[in-house]
N, CA, C and O atoms as CSV, one atom per row, in Angstrom:
chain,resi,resn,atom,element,x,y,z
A,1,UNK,N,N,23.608,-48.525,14.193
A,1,UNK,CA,C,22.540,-49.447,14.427
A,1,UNK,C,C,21.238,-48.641,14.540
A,1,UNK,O,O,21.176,-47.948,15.556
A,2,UNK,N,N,20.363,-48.597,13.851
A,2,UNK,CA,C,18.936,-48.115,13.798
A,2,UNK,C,C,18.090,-48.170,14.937
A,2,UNK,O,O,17.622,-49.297,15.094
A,3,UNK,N,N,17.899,-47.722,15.393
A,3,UNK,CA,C,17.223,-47.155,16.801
A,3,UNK,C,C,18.209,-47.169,18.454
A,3,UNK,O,O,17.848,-47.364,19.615
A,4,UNK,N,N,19.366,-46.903,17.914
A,4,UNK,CA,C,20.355,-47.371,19.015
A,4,UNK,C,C,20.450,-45.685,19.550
A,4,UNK,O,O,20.509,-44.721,18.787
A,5,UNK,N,N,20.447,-45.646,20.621
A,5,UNK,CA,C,20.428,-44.998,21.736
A,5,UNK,C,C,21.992,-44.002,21.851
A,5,UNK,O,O,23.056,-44.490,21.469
A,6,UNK,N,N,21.932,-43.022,22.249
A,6,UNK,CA,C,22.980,-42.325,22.413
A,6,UNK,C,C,23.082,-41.104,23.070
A,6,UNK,O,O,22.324,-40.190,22.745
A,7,UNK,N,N,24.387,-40.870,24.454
A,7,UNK,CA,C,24.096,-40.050,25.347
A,7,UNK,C,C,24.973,-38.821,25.249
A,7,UNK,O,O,25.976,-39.061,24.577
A,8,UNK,N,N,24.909,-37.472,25.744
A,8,UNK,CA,C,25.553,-36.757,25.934
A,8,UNK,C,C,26.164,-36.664,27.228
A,8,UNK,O,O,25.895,-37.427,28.155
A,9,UNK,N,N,27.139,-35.550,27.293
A,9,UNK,CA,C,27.213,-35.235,28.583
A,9,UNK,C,C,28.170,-33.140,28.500
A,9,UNK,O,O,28.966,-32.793,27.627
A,10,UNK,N,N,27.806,-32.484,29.370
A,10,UNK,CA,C,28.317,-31.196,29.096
A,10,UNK,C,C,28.860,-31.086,30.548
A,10,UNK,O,O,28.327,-31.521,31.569
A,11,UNK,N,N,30.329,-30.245,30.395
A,11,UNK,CA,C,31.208,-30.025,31.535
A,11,UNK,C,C,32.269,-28.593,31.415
A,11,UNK,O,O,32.931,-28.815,30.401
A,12,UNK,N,N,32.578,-27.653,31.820
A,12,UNK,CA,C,32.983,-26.770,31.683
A,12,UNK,C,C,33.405,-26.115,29.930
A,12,UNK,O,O,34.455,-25.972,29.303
A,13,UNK,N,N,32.212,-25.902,29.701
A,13,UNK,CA,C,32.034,-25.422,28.330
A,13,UNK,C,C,32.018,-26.279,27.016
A,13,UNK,O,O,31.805,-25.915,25.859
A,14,UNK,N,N,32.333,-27.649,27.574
A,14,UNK,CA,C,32.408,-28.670,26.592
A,14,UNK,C,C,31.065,-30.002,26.186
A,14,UNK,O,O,30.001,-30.395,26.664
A,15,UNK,N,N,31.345,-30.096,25.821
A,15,UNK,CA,C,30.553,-31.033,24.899
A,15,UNK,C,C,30.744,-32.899,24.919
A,15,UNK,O,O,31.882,-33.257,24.615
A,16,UNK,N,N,30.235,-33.481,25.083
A,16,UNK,CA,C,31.377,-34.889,25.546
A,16,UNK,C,C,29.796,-35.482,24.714
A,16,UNK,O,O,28.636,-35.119,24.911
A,17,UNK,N,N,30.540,-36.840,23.452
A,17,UNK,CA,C,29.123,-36.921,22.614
A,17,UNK,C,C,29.614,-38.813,22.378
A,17,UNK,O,O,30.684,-39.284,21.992
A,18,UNK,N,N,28.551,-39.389,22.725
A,18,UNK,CA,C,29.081,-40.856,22.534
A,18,UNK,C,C,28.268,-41.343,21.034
A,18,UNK,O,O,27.080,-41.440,20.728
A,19,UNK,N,N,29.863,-41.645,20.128
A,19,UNK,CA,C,29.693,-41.425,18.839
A,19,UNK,C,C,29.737,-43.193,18.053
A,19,UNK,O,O,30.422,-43.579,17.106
A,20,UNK,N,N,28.782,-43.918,18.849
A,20,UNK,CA,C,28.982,-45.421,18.398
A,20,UNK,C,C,30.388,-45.976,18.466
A,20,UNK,O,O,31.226,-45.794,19.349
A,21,UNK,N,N,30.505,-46.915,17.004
A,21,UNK,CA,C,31.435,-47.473,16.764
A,21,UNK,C,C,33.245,-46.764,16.966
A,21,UNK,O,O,34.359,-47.271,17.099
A,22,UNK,N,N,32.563,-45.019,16.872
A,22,UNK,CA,C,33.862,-44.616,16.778
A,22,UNK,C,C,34.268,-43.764,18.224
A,22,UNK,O,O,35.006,-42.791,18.375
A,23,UNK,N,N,33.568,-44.455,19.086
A,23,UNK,CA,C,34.194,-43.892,20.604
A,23,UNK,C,C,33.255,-42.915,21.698
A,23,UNK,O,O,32.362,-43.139,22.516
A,24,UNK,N,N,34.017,-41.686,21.199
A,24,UNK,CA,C,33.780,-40.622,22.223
A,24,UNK,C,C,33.911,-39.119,21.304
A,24,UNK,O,O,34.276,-39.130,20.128
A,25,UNK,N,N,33.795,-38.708,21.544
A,25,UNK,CA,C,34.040,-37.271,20.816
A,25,UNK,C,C,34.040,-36.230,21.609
A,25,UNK,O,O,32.991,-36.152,22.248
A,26,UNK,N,N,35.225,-34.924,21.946
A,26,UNK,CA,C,34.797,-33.783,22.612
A,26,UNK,C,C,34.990,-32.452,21.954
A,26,UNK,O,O,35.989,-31.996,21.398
A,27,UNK,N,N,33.734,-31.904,22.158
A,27,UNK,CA,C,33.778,-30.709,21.138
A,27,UNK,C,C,33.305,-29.224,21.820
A,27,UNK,O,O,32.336,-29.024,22.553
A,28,UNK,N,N,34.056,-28.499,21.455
A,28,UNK,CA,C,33.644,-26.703,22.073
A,28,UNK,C,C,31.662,-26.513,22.140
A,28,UNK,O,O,30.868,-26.463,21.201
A,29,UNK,N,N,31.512,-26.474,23.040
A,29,UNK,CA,C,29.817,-25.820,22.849
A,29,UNK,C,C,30.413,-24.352,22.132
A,29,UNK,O,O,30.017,-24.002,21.020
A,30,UNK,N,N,31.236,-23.695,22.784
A,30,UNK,CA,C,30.607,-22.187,22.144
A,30,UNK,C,C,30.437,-22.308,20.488
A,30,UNK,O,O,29.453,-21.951,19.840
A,31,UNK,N,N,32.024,-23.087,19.833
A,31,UNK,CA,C,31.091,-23.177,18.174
A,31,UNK,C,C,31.161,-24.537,17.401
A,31,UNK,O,O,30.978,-24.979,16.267
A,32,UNK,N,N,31.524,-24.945,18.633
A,32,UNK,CA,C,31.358,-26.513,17.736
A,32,UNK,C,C,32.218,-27.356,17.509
A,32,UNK,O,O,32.194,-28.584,17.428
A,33,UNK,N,N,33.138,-26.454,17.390
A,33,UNK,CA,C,34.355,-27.727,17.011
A,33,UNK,C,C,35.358,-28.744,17.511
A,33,UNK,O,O,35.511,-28.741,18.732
A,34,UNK,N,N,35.846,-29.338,17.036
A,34,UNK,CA,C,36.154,-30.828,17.625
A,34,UNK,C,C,37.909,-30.564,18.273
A,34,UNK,O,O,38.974,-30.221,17.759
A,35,UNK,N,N,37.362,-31.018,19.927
A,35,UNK,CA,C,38.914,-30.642,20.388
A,35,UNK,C,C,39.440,-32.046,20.770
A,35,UNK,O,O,40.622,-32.181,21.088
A,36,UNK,N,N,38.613,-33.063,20.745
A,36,UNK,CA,C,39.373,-34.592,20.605
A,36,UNK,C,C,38.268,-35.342,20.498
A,36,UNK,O,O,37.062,-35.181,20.687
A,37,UNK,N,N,39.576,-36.917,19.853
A,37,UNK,CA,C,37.932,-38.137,19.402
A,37,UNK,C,C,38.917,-38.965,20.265
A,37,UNK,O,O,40.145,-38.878,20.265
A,38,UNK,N,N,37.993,-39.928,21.128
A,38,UNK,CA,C,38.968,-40.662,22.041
A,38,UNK,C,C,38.211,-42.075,21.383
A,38,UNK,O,O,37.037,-42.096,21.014
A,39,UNK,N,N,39.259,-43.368,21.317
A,39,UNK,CA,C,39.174,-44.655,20.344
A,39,UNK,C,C,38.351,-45.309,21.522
A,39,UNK,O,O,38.531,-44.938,22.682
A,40,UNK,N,N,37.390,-46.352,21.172
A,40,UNK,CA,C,37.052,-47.120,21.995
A,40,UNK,C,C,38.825,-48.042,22.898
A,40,UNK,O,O,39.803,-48.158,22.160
A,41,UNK,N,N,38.876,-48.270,23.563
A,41,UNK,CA,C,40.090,-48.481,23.916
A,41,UNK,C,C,40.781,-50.149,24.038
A,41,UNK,O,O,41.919,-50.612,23.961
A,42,UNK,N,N,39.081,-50.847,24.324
A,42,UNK,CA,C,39.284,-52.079,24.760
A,42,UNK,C,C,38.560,-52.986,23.467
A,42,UNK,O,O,37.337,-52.873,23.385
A,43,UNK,N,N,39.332,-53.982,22.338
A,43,UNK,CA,C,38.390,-54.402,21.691
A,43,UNK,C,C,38.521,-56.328,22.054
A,43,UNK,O,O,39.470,-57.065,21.788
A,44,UNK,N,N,37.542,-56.590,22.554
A,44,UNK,CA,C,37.278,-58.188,23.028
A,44,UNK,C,C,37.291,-59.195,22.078
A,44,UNK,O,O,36.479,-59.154,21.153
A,45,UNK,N,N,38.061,-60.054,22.168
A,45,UNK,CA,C,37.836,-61.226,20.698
A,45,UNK,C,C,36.535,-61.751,21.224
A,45,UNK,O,O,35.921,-61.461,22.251
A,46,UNK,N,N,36.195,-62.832,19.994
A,46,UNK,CA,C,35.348,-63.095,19.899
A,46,UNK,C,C,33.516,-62.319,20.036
A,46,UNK,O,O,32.469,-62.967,20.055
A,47,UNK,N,N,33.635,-61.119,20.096
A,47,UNK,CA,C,32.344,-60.072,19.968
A,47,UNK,C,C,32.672,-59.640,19.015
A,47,UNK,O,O,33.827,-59.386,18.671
A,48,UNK,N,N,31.318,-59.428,18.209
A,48,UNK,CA,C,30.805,-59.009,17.374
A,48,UNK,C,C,31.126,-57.644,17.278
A,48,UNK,O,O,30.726,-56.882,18.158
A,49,UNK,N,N,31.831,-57.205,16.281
A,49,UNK,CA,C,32.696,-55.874,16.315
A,49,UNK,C,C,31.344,-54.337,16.458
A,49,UNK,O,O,31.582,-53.195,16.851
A,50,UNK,N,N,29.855,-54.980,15.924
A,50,UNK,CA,C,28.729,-54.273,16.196
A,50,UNK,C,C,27.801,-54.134,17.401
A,50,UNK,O,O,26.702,-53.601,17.557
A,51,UNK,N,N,28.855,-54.979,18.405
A,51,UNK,CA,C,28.461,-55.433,19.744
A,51,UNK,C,C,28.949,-54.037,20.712
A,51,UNK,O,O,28.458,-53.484,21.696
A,52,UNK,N,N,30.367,-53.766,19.741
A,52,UNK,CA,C,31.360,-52.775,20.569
A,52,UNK,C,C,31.258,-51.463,20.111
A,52,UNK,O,O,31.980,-51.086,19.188
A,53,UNK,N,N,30.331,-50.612,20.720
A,53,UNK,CA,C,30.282,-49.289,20.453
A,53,UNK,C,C,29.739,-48.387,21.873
A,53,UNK,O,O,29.107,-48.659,22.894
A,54,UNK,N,N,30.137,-47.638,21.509
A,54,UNK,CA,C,29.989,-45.952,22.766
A,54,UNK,C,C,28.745,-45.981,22.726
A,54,UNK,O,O,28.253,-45.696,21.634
A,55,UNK,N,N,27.897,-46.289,23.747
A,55,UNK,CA,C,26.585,-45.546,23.928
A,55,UNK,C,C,25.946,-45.095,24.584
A,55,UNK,O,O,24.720,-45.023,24.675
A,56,UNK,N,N,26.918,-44.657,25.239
A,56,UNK,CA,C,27.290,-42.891,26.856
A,56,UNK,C,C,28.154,-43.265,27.394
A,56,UNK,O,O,28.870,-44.198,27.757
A,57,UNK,N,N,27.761,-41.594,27.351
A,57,UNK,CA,C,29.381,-41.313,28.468
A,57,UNK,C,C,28.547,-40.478,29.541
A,57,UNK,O,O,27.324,-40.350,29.609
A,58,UNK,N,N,29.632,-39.898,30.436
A,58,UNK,CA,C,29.496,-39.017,31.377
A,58,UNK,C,C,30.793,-38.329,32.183
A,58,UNK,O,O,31.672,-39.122,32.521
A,59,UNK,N,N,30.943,-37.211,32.446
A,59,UNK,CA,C,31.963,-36.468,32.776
A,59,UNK,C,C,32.157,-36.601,34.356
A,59,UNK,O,O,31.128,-36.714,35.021
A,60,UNK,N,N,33.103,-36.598,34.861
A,60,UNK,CA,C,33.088,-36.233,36.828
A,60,UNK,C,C,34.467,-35.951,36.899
A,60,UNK,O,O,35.347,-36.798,36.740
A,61,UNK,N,N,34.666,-34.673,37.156
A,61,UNK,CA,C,36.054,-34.284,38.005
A,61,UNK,C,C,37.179,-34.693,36.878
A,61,UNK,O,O,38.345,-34.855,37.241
A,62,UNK,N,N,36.895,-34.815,35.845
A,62,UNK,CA,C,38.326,-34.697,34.322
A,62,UNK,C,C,37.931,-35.853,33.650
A,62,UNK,O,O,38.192,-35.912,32.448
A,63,UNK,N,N,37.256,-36.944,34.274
A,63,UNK,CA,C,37.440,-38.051,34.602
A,63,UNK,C,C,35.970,-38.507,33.183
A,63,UNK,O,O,34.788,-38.249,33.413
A,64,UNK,N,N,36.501,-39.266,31.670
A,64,UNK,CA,C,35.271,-39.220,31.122
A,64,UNK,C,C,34.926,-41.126,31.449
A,64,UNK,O,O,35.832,-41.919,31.705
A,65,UNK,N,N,33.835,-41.407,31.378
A,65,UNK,CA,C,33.251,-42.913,31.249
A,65,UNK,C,C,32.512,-42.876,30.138
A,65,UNK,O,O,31.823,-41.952,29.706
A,66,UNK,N,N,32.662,-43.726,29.793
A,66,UNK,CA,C,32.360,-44.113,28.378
A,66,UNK,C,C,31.726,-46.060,28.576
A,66,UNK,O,O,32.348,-47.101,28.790
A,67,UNK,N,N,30.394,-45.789,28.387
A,67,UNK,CA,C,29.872,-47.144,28.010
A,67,UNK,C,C,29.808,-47.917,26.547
A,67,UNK,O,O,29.217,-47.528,25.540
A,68,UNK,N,N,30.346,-48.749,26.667
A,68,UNK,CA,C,31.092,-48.906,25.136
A,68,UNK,C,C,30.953,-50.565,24.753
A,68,UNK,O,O,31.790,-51.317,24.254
A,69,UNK,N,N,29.325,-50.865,25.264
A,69,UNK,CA,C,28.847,-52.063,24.821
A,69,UNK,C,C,29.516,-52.990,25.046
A,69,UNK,O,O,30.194,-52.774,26.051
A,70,UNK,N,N,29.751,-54.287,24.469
A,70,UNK,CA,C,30.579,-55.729,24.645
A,70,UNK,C,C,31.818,-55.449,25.366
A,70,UNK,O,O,32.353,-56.263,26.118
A,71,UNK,N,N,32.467,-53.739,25.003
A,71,UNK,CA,C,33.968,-53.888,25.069
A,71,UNK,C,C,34.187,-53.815,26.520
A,71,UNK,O,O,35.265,-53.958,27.096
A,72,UNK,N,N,32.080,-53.374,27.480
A,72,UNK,CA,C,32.331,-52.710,28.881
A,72,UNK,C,C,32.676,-51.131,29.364
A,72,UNK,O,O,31.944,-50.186,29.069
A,73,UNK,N,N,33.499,-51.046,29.891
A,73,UNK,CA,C,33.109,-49.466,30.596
A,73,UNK,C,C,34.790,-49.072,30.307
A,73,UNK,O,O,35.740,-49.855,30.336
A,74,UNK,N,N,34.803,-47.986,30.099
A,74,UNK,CA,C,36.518,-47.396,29.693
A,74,UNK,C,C,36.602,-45.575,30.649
A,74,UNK,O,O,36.105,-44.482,30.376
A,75,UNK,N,N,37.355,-45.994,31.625
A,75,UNK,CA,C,37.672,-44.504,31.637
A,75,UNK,C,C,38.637,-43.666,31.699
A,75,UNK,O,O,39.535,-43.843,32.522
A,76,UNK,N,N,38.646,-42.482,30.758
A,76,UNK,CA,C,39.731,-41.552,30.291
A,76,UNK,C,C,39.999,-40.111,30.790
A,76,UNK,O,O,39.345,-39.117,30.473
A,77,UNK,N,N,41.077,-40.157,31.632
A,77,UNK,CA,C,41.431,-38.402,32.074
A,77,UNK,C,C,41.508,-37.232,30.855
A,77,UNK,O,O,42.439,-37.072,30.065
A,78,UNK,N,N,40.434,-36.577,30.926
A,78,UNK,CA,C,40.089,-35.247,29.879
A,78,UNK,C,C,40.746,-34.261,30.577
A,78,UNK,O,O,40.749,-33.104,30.156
């Protein structure tokens, strides 16, 4: 979505990247690369499937949150 907003978050060397439609993403800072993509988890009938996307997260204690539009708030032990 064109001007849609999107957050990071960094936690013991990692990278935590809220990647729209397709979730979450966590990736190595030192070079980059991708050590998991986590699915949006919850999808709601009746919303607009462009309603439901990642657009932050944040890390605490393993623990990732993920704001993930229509679908609401999802959180996943990293």
């Amino acid at each position: 979505m064109p001007g849609a907003k999107r957050t990071l978050d960094i936690d013991n060397g990692n990278l935590y990247v809220a990647e729209g439609a397709n979730g979450a993403g966590i990736y190595k800072m030192a070079d980059g690369s991708l050590i998991s993509n986590l699915a949006i988890p919850i999808r709601p009938e009746n919303v607009e499937s462009g309603d439901i996307v990642t657009n932050a997260v944040s890390v605490d204690n393993n623990l990732l949150f993920m704001a993930n539009g229509a679908a609401g708030i999802s959180i996943s032990n990293v």
